[in-house]
DOFI-520439 format. One record per residue: x negated, y, z of N, C-alpha, C in turn. Coordinates in steps of 0.02 Angstrom, whole numbers, plus 50000, padded with zeros to 5 digits. Layout:
N
XYZXYZXYZ...
This chain:
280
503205027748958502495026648972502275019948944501665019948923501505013948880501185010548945501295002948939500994999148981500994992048963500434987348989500234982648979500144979049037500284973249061500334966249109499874963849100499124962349096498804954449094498864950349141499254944349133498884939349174498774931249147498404927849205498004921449190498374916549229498814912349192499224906849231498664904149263498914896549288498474889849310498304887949248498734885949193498534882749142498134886549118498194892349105497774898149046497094896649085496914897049129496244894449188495994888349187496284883749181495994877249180495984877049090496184878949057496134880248985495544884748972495144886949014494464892049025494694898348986495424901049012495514907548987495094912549031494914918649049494734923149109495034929849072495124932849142495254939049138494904944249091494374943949108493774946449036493904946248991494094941348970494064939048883494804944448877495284943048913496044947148916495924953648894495384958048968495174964148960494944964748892494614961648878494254964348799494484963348743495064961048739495304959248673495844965148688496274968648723496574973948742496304979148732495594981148737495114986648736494894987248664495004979748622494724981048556495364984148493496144984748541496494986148519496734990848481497024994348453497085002648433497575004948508497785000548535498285004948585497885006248633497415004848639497065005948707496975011948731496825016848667496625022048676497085028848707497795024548695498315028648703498795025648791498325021848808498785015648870498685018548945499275019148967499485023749022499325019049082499745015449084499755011149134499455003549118499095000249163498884993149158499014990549239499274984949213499554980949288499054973949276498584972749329498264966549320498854959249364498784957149332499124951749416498704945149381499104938249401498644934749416498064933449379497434934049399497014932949376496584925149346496874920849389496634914349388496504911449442496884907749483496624905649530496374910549597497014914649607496774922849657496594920949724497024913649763496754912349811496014911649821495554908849786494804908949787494474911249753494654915649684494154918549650494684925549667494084933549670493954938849666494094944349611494164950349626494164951649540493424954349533493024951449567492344953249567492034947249483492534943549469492514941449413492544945049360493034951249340493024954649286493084959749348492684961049363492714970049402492284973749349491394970249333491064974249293491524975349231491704970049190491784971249109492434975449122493034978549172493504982349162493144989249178492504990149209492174995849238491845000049173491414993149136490984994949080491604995148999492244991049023492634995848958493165000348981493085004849017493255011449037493455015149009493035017848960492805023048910493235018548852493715012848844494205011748792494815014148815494995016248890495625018148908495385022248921495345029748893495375037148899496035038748939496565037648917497255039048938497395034549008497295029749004497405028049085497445032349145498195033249176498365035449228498685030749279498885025649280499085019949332498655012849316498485010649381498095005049385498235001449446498794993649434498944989949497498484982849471498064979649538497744974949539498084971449569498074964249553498394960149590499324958849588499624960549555500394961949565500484954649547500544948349598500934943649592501494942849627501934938549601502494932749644502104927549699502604927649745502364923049794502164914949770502604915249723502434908549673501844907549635501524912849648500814912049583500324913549639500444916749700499994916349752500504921449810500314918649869500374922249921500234927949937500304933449971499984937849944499324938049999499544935250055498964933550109498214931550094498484928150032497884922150028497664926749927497944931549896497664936949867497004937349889496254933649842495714938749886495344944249830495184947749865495104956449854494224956249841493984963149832493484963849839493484971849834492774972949839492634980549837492944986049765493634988749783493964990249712493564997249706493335001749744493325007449732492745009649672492295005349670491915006449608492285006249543492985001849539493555002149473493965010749485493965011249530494425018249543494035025149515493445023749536492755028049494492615027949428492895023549404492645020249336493205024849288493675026349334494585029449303494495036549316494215042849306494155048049333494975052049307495275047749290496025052749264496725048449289496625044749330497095038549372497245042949407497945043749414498395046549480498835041649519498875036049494499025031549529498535024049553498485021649605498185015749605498435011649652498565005149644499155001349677498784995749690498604991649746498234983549745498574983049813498584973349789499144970749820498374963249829498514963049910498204958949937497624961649975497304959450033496964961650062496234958350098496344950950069495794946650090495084949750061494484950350117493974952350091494164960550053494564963850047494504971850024494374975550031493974979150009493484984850010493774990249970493504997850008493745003149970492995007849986492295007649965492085011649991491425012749942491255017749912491905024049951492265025349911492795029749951493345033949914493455039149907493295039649843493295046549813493715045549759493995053349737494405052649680494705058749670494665063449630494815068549591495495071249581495775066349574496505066749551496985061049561496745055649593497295050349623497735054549668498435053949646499075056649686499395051249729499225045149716499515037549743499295035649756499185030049830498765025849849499335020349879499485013149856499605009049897499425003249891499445000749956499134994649975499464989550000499724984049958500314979449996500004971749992499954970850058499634967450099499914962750163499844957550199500234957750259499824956450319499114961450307498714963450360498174965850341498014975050369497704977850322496964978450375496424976750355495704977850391495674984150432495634984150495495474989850520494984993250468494164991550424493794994850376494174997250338494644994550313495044998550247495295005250277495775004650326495895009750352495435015450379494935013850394494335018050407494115022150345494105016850286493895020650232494255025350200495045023850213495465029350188495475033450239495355033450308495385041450349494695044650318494255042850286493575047150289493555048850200494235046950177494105044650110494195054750079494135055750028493865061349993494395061349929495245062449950495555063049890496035069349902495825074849873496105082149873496715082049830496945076349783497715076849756498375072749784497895068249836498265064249869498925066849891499625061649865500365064249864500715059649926500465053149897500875045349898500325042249975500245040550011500115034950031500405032650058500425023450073500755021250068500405014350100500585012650161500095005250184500425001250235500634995750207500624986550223500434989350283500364987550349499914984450396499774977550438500354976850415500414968050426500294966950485499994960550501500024958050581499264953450594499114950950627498534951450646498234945050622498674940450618498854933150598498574934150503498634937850474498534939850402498184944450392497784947850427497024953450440497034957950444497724961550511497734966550534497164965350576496724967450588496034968250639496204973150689496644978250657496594985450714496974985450775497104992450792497554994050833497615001250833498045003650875498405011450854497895017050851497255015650875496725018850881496505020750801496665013950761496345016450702496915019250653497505017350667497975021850611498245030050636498005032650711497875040650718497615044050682497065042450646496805047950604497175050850562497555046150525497935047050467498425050750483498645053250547499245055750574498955064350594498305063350555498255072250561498395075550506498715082850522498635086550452497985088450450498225088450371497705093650338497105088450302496985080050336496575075950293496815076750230497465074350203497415074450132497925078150117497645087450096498125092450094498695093050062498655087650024499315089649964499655083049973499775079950039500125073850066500795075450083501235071450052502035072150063502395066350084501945059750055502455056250086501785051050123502105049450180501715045250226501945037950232501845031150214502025024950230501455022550257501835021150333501555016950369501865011450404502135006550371502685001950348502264993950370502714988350381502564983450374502194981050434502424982350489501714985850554502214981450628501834977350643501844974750699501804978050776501444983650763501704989150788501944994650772502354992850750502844999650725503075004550777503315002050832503475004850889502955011550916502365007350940501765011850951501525017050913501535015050831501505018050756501905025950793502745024550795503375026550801503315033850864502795032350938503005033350946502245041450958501695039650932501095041850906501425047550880501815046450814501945050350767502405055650785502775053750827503395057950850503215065950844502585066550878502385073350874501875075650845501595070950812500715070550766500805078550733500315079350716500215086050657500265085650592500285078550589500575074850501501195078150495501685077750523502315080350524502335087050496502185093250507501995097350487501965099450407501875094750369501685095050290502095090750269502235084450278502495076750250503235079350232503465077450182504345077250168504585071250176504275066150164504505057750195504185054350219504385050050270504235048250321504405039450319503865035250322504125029250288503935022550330504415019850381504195017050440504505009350447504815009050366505155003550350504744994450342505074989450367504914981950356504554981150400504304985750455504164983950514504724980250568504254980850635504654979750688505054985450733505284989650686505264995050759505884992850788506004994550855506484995350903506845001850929507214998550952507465005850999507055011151043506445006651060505845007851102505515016251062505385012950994505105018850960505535022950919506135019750903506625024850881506865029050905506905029650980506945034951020506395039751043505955040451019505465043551027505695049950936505695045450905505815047650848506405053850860507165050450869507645054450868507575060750920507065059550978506935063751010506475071650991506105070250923505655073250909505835079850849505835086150873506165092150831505955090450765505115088950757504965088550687505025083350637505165077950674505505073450631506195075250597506535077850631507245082250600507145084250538506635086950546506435093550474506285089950437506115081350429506005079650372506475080750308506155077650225506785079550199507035071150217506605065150226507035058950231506495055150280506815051250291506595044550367506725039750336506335036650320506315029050306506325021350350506915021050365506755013450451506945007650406507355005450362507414998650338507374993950352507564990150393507094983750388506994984350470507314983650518507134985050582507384979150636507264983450699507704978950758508004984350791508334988950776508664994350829509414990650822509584992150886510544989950908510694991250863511554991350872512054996450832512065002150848511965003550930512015010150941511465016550927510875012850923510325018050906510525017050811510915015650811510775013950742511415018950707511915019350749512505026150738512025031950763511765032050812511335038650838511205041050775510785036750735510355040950692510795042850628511405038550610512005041450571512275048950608512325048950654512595056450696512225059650709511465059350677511005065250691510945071450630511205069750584511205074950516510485074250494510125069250498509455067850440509685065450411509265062850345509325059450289508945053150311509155047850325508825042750346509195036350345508785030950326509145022450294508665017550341509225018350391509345012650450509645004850421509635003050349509924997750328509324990750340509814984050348509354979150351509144979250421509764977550452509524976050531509264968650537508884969050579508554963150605508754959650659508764956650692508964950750745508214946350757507954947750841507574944350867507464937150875506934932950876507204925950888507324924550945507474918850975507684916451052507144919751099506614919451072505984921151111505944928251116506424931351082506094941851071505464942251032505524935350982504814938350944505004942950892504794948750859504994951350774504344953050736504964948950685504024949350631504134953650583503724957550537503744964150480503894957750412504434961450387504534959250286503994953350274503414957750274502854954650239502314950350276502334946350281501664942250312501084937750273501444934050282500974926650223501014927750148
């Protein structure tokens, strides 16, 4: 697959490079026409400027990437920005702009907007973040994507702009919102537990082949809800990674005959606090 990286150091920025000028000299290319994938990352300075900087001129040269099927905004190192401090803006007018994108990937969540969401043929949606707006999440339960395969969502902690609570990530746990849904990530989640124990019997289950509950906090609390639950069995895989369950819930789920990666145990601090992978 053909693909292309732009990004805008510090120097390239204080050198008055912009993203724009990047976009358009790429678009005036002969490959453009043939370019599968484009990965934006740093833009210039992501902690305080937007990609509401080149949002129009990647919208209005559109029509140079005919072939475009993947589009990640934002893909930095913690070294070129945090991903906390990533700020976002309203992407979904760029997702519109792509009517043949089956993938779309943005990383950061300050100020992010998705609305609305619509989309034809996006099979992928993720969002890596280390606290996702209760609005965002709103916009993807009401969101309007009939090829939807992949989702996939950060939820981070409250400290980094989780706003919600379990009230708002239920929706997503029904079948039949996005019919052609297989794999579910709801990862990275400060309540993972609660997430954990919601799901056990949701109607999502029903359709989903993976199940993706990893870099959170879960515990034994919600892992037993899990191992308890017939339809979680039937998945084809369980995703926990990244957890706080014992050793012993942690052989349980080796002696249950799923397909499931309990790796990357965690250890509480003195206090019993646990925090998800991703935060700041």
């Amino acid at each position: 697959m053909q693909e292309v990286k732009l990004v805008v150091n510090y120097d390239d920025y204080e050198e008055g490079i912009r993203m724009e000028t990047l976009l358009q000299d790429l678009a005036a290319k002969p490959e453009a026409a043939t370019l599968e994938s484009l990965i934006i990352g740093d833009w210039g300075q992501a902690y305080e400027n937007s990609p509401q900087e080149f949002k129009d001129t990647l919208i209005q040269l559109a029509p140079s990437f005919p072939a475009l099927k993947q589009l990640f905004i934002g893909d930095m190192e913690s070294e070129e920005c945090e991903v906390s401090w990533i700020v976002q803006t309203n992407l979904a007018p760029i997702l519109q702009a792509f009517p043949n994108l089956t993938s779309f990937v943005i990383k950061g969540s300050s100020g992010l907007e998705l609305e609305p969401l619509q989309h034809s043929k996006l099979e992928e949606l993720v969002i890596i973040c280390g606290g996702l707006p209760k609005k965002v999440l709103h916009s993807i339960a009401s969101a309007e994507l009939p090829e939807l395969r992949k989702l996939e969502l950060y939820l981070g902690v409250e400290d980094y702009g989780f706003d919600g609570s379990l009230e708002d990530v239920l929706p997503l746990l029904e079948k039949g919102r996005f019919p052609k849904l297989e794999y579910l990530g709801l990862k990275d989640s400060e309540i993972q537990d609660e997430i954990a124990k919601a799901t056990a019997d949701a109607s999502i289950l029903e359709q989903i082949q993976i199940l993706d509950f990893s870099e959170g906090t879960l515990s034994d609390e919600g892992a037993e809800a899990l191992l308890a639950s017939e339809q979680i069995k039937q998945l084809k895989h369980l995703k926990l990674s990244y957890h706080f369950m014992t050793d012993e819930m942690m052989e349980r789920f080796k002696q249950s005959g799923m397909s499931v990666d309990v790796s990357d145990q965690q250890e509480s601090d003195e206090d019993d606090w646990r925090f998800p992978m991703l935060t700041e």
